[in-house]
N, C-alpha and C positions, 0 to 999 in steps of 0.2 A: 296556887291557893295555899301553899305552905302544907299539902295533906303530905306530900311524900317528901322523905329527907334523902331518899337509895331509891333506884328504880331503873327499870328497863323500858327501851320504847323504841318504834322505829323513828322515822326521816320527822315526826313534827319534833323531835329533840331538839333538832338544828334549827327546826325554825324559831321554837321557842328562846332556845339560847342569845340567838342572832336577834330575837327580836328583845334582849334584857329581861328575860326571866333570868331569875341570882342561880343558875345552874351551870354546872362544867359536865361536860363530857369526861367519864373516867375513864372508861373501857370500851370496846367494841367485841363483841362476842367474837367467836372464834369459829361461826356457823354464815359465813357469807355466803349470800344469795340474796335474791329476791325471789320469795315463796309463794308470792301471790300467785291464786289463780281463778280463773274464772267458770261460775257452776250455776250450770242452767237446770232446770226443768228436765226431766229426761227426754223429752219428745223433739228439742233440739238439736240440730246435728252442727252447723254454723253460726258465726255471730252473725252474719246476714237475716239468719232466719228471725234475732230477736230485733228488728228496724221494727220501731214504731212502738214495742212491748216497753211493760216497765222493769226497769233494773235497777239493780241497787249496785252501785262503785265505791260508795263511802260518802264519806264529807268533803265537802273543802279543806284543803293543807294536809289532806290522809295522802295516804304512801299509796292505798288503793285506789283512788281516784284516776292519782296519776297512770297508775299503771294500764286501767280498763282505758285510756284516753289512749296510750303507748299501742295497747294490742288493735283500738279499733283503729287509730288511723293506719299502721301498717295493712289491714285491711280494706282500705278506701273508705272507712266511713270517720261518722263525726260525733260529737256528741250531741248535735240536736235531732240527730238520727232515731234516738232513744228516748222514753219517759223514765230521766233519772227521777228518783226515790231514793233518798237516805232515810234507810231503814235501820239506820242504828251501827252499832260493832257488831262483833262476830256472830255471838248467841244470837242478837236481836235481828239482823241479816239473814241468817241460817231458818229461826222461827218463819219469816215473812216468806223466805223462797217453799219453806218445807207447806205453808199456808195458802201458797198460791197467791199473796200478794205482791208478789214479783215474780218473776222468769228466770232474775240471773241474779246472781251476785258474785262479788271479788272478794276473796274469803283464802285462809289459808290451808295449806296442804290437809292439813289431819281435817281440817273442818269436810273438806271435800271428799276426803274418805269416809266421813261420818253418813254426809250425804251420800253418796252411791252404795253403799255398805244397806242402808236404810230404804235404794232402792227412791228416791223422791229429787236425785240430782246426779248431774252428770259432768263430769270434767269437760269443757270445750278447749280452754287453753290457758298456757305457764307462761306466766310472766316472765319468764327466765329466757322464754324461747326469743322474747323478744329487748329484753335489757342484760342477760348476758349475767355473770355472776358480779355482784358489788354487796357491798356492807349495807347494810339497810338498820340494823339493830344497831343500840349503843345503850349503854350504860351509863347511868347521871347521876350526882349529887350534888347537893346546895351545895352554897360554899360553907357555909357555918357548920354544916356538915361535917364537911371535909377538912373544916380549922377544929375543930371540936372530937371528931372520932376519927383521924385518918388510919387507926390501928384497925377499926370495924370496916374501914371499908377495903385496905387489904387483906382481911378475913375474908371477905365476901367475895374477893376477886378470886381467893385463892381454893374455895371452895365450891364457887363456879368452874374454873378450869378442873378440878378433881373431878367433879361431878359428870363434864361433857368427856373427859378422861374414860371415866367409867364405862360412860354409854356409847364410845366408839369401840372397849374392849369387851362390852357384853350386848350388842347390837341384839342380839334374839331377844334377850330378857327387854330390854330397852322398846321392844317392837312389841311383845306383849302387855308391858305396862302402857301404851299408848293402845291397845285395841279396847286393854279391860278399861282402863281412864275415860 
């Protein structure tokens, strides 16, 4: 839609690229993994237990989608097992589980801390456990962008790496700005 010129995102990057949105991939974070994970209700112990309930995985072309499809069939099940519900991105996922309009959602690590911390969700399972470590994040810009500012956008790289720099040399302070956040 032309709103961002710089941005970050995970795997619909590629799809968008691939599909001729005027964007390049510039970077890849330097935090590989797959972060997703999956946060029920507290009274859940298995994904067996949520057959039939409704949960939220994401959208179509989301990174999360695929991964709740990844962790249940490793588990024998399917996705008509479930009443999916796209209940939106993160906040609007996180709202509908904390409201009771869903059971589960695929949501990221802090979000899942928020929820347990909060006492209305519970970690069931890491997406990690079951795709293993790969790059999921990437970093984009248009091209006119990148013909137009390519000074800004190696600022930007360059104070990205400073930044994740910082927070692997002051991990405490780093872990309390994500509890007070």
């Amino acid at each position: 839609a032309g709103e961002a010129e710089l941005g970050g995102m995970g795997s619909p990057i590629i799809v968008g690229a691939a599909a001729g949105v005027p964007i390049k991939i510039v970077a890849s974070p330097p935090a590989a993994g797959q972060h997703f994970i999956l946060v029920s209700r507290p009274q859940y112990k298995t994904l067996s237990d949520l057959k039939g309930k409704p949960v939220s995985p994401g959208g179509p072309g989301q990174g999360t989608i695929q991964a709740f499809n990844v962790i249940a069939k490793a588990k024998g099940l399917k996705p008509s097992d479930f009443q999916y519900v796209n209940a939106g991105s993160t906040g609007n996922a996180l709202a509908a589980l904390q409201a009771g309009k869903v059971e589960a959602i695929i949501t990221t690590e802090t979000t899942g801390v928020k929820a347990e911390k909060e006492g209305f969700g519970k970690v069931l399972e890491r997406a990690v456990d079951y795709f293993g470590h790969y790059q999921h994040t990437f970093i984009f810009a248009t091209q006119k962008f990148i013909t137009a500012k390519p000074e800004a956008i190696r600022g930007f790289l360059i104070a990205y790496r400073k930044t994740v720099e910082y927070i692997k040399a002051h991990p405490e302070e780093a872990l309390q700005f994500g509890i007070k956040e």
